[in-house]
N, C-alpha and C positions, 0 to 999 in steps of 0.2 A: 469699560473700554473707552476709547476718544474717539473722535470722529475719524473714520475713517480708515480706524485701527483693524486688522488682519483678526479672525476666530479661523482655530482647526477645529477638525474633528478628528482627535486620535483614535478615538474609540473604531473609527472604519477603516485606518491604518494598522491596527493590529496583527491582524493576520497576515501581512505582507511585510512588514518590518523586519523581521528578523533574513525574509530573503533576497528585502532588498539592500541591508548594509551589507551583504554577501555579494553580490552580481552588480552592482553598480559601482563601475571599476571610474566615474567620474564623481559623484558627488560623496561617495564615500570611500574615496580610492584612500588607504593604507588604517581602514578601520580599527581593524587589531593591533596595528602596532600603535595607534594612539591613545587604545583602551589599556594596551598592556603599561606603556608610559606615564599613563594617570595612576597607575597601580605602583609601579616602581616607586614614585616620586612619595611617598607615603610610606614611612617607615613603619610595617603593619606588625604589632608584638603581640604577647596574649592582652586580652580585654581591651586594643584598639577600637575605637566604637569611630563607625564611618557613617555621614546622612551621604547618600548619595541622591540627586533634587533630579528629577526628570527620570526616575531609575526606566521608566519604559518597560521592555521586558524581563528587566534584568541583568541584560549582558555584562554590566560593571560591575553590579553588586557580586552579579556570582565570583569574580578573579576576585574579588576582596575577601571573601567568604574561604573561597580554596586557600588563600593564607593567612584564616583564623581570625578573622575580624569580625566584629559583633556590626552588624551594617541594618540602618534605617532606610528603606529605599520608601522616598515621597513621588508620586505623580497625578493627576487629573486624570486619567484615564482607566475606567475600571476595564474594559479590557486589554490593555497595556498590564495592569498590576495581573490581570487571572495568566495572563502566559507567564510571568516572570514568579509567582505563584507556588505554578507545575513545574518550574526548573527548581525552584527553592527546597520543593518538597517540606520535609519534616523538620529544617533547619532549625535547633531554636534560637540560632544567632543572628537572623533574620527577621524585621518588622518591616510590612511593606503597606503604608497607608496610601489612600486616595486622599489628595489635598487639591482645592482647587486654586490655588494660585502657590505652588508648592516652593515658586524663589521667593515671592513678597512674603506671606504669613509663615511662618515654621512654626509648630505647633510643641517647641521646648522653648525650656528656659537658657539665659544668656549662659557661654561658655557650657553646652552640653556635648560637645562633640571632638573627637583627636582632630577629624580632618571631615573636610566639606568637599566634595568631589559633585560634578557633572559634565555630560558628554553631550553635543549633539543636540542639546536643548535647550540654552539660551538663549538662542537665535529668534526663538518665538516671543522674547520678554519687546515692547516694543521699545526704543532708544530712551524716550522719555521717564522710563520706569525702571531702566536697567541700575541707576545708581543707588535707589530705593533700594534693588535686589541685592545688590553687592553688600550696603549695609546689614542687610538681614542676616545676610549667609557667614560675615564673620560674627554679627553679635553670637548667635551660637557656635562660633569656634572656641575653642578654648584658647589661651596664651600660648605660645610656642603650636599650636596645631595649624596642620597643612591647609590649605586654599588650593584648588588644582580644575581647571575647567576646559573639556576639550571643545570645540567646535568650530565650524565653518564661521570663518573672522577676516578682518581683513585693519591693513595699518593704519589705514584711515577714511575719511569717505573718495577719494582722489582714487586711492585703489581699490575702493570695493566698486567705483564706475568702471572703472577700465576693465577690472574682471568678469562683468555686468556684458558689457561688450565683447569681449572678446570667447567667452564662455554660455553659447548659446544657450545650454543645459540648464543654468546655472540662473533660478528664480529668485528675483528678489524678495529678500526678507529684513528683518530687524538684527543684520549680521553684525556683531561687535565689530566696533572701530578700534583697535589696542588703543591707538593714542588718545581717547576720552575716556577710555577705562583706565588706564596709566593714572591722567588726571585723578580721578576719583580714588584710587589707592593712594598717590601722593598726598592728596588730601588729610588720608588715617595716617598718615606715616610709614607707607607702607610701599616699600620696593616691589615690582613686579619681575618675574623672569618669563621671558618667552621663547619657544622653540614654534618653526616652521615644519611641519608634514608635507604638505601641497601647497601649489598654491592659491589654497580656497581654505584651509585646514590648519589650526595652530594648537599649541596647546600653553595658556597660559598658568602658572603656579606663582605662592609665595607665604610666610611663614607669619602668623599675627603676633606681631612681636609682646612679650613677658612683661 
């Protein structure tokens, strides 16, 4: 880490996770409908294979699962991974590893995956190492396979101040800026599309092109 850089501990967040994107009607106001919109946008068929990077307890992996997707969920947290686990049950289209830095190192080979999904968890990558991660997460996409990331983001640093301000609730972290992640896809050649939830909440998508 750098000086100065942010550590969690998910591990003692576990057992409250799942009731706090339930009852926290500000930092994670329209949860499900942002989980369910990472799910649309991925056209899921038999043997779509999904990494989903931060899976936490699962909550994503499971809606990918219920329409028949073969889903890798990576996280740092072993218990993070044991709740999400117990919801998997006996799946066997389900692999759910403990990775400690699960956006930078992926633990396949280039072009292993239809689509690359995560929610809620990039925020902890810090600014400096998020382009690093972005590389990462398309080297294992495949050609034509989906990119799709929800989280707490903001357009730039100008509004992630203002919302800093105005949104007491509302702790600083390492929230995406779209407009230097923009950058960094323009870079690959790579169009980004973005939709608004809240105004703390986005969900960004896009295709790696063939």
């Amino acid at each position: 880490m750098g000086e100065n850089e942010k550590t969690w501990d998910f591990d003692s967040w576990a057992d409250q996770y799942d009731e706090a994107v339930t009852s926290d009607y500000q930092l994670y106001a329209r949860y499900d409908e942002v989980l369910d919109f990472v799910v649309e946008i991925v056209n899921v068929i038999p043997r779509t294979r999904v990494l989903d990077i931060g899976t936490g307890t699962g909550n994503l992996a499971l809606r990918y699962l219920a329409r028949g997707a073969t889903v890798v969920g990576l996280d740092p947290s072993r218990k993070m991974l044991a709740k999400a686990i117990k919801k998997v049950g006996d799946n066997s289209r389900a692999e759910l590893r403990q990775v400690a830095a699960p956006f930078l190192h992926i633990p396949y080979p280039d072009d292993s995956f239809d689509a690359v999904v995560s929610t809620y968890a990039f925020h902890h990558i810090p600014h400096r190492l998020k382009p690093a991660s972005v590389y990462e997460m398309i080297r294992v996409l495949k050609p034509g396979g989906t990119w799709v990331l929800g989280d707490l983001m903001f357009e730039d640093e100008k509004a992630e101040r203002k919302a800093l301000h105005q949104y007491k609730w509302l702790e600083e972290e390492y929230f995406t800026r779209i407009e230097g992640l923009r950058t960094v896809f323009t870079g690959l050649g790579i169009e980004l599309n973005v939709r608004q939830f809240t105004p703390v909440t986005w969900v960004l998508w896009t295709i790696k092109p063939k």
